[in-house]
C-alpha positions in Angstrom: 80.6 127.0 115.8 77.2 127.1 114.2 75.9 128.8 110.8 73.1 130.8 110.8 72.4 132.7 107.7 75.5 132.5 106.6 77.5 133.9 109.3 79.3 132.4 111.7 77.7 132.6 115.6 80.3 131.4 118.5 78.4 129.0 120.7 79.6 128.0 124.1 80.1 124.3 124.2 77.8 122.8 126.9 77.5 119.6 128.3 75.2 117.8 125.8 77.7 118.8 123.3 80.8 116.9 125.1 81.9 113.4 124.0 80.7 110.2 125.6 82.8 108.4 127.9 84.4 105.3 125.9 82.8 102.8 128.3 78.9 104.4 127.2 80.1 104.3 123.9 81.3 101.1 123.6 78.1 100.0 125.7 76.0 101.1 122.9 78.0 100.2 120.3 78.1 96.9 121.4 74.2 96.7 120.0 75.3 96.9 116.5 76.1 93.8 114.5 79.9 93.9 113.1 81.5 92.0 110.5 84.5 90.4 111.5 87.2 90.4 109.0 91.2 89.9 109.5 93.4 92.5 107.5 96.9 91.2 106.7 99.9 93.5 105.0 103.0 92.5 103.7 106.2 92.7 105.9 109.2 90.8 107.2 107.1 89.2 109.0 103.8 90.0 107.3 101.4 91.1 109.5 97.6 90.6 110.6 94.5 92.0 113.2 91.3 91.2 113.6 89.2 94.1 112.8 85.3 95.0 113.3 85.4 98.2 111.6 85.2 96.8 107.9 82.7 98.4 105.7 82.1 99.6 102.2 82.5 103.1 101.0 81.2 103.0 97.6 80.3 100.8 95.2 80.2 102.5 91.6 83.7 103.7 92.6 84.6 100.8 94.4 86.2 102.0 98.2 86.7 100.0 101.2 87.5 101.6 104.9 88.7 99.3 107.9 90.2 101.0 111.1 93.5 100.2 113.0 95.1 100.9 116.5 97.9 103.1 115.8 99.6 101.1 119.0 98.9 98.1 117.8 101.6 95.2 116.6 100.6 95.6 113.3 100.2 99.6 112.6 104.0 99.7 111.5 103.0 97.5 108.1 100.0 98.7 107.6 101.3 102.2 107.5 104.3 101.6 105.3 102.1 98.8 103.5 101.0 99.9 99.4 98.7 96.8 99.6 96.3 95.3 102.2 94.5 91.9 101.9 90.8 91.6 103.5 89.6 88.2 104.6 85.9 88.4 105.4 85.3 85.4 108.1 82.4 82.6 107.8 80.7 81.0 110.8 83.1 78.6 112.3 86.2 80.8 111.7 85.8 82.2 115.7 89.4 80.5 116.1 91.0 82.6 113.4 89.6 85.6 114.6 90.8 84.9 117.9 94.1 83.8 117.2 94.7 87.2 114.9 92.6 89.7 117.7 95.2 87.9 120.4 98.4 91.1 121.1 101.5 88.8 120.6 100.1 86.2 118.6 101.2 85.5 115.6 98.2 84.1 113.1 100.4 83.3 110.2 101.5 80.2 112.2 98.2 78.9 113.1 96.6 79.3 109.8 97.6 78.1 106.1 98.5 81.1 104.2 100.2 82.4 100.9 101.5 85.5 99.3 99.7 87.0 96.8 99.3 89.7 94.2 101.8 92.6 95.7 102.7 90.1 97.9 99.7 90.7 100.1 99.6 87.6 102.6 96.4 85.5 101.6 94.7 83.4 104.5 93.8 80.2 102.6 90.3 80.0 104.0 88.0 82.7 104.1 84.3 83.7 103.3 85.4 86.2 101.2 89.6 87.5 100.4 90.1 91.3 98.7 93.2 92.5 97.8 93.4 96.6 97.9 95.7 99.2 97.6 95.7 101.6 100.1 94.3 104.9 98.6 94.9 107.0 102.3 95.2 106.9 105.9 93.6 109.4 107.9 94.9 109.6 111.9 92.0 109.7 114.0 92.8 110.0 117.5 94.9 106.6 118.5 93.5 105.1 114.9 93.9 105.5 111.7 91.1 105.0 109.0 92.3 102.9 106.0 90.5 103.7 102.5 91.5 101.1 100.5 90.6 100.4 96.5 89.6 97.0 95.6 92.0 95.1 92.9 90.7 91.5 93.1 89.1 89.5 95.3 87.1 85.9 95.3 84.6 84.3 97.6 83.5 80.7 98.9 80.3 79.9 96.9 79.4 77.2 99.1 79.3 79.9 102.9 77.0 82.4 103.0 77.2 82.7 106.8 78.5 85.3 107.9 81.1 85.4 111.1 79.6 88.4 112.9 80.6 90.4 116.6 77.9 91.2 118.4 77.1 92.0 122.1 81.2 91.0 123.2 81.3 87.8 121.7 81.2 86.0 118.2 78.2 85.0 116.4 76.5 84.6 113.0 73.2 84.4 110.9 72.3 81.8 108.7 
């Protein structure tokens, strides 16, 4: 539907108004630098994914967004979870990312971790760790968006190199 003047006008939809295929879109996509970060929740067992959808939403009222498959091991926690922890990755953390991307793997026993505030697992090394509280989840399609509220978080003063997904594979600036 479009607005003209301030009425309403019925538009047919046509074909340069239909949704890409996923391949193209992923095709294009896959020109856009990501961050790669690894969310964890709270559970019995905690759980943890790999995500590439992590960004800020806003900054005087701090807001954080990530996205997760609604299929996915760890949708179940996240979408019971109060509390999220987000581990930003450094260069050399490929094999963490890997290991928490992997369907059936389970992170926590590859990688020194704790519980922290809420009970939020907390990967012991990261570039940079928030802990948020998940403000709402909004279904979209087979994903949900997260928009989460920073509590607390820290960062390694010593890494300033990012771990970043770019063109299908894992890279980073310096």
């Amino acid at each position: 539907m479009t607005i003209l003047a301030g009425q309403p006008v019925r538009t047919r939809r046509d074909s340069a108004e239909r949704p890409m295929a996923a391949g193209q879109l992923r095709a294009v996509l896959r020109r856009q630098a990501a961050p790669v970060a690894v969310v964890t929740a709270p559970g019995e067992p905690p759980a943890g994914f790999t995500a590439t959808s992590f960004g800020s939403v806003g900054i005087n009222q701090p807001m954080v967004s990530f996205c997760v498959d609604r299929q996915s091991l760890s949708w179940p926690a996240v979408a019971v979870a109060q509390h999220v922890g987000i581990h930003l990755l450094g260069a050399g953390q490929e094999g963490v990312a890997r290991d928490f991307a992997l369907r059936g793997i389970d992170g926590f026993t590859q990688h020194r971790w704790q519980a922290g505030p809420h009970g939020v697992p907390l990967l012991e090394s990261a570039l940079a760790r928030l802990v948020c509280r998940i403000v709402e989840r909004v279904p979209l399609g087979d994903h949900a968006l997260i928009l989460a509220e920073p509590l607390a978080g820290d960062f390694d003063p010593d890494s300033d190199a990012p771990l970043l997904y770019h063109l299908g594979r894992y890279t980073t600036v310096r």
